[in-house]
N, C-alpha and C positions, 0 to 999 in steps of 0.2 A: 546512614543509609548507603547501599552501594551506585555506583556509578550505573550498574545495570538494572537496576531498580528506577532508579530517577531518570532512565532511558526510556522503561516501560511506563510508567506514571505518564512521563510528555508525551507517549505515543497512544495512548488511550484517552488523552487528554483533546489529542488534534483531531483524529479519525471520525469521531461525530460531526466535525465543521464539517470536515472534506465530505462524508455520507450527505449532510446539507445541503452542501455547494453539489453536488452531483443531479439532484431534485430542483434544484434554484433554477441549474440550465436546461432541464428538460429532458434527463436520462432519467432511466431507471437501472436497477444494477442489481445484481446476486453477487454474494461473499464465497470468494473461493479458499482457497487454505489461510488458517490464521497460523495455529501454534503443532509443527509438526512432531512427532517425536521418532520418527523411523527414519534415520540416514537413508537417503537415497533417492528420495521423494524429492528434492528441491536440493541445489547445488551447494558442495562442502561447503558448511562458513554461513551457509542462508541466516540473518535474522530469522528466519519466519521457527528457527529452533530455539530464539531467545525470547521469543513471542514480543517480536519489534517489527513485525511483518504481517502484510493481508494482501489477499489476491482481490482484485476488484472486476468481475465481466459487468460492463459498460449494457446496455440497451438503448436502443432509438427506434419508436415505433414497432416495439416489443420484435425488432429484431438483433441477437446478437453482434456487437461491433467487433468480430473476431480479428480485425485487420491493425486495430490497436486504434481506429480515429475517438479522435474524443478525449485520451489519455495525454497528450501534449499538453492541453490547456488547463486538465486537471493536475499535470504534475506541477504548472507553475504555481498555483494555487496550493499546491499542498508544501511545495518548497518555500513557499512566504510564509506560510504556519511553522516552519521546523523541518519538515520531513526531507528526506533525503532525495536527490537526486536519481531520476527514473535510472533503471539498470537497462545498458542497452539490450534491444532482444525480449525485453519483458517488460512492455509497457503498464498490465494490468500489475505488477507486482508497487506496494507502495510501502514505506520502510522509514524507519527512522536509523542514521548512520549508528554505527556502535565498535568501536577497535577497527576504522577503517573497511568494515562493512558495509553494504546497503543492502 
């Protein structure tokens, strides 16, 4: 099996806890780009081209948390699963590392 395969497997593997844990604290959420295939749409090198990436908008009180709150607490929880370290600037973006990526 490749390395990026066994990337993808762990990142499909975690992303149901974290959708979990997002309902556990009392959000709600839509899924924004998972697996892109058009250069341009999300920055050179994105996971979200190696389908190791998802866009997560937050809700509280079926208002959008466009501001990024909420995503802190969720990124530490998703970094105890695996996942990668929030990219600064893009809080809803959630990734698993791959060649020095997030």
């Amino acid at each position: 099996m490749s390395e990026l395969l066994d990337k993808q497997f762990q990142f499909c593997e975690i992303l149901p806890k974290l959708l979990e844990e997002i309902l556990r604290r009392g959000y709600k959420y839509t899924l924004g780009c998972a697996y892109c295939v058009k250069e341009g749409h999300h920055r050179k090198g994105s996971c979200h081209y190696v389908r190791l990436a998802i866009d997560i908008n937050l809700f509280k009180d079926g208002v959008w948390l466009k501001d990024g709150s909420g995503h802190d607490e969720l990124h530490d929880f998703w970094s105890e699963l695996g996942g990668a370290k929030p990219v600064p600037g893009d809080l809803n973006h959630y990734s698993v590392e791959y060649l020095g990526r997030r």
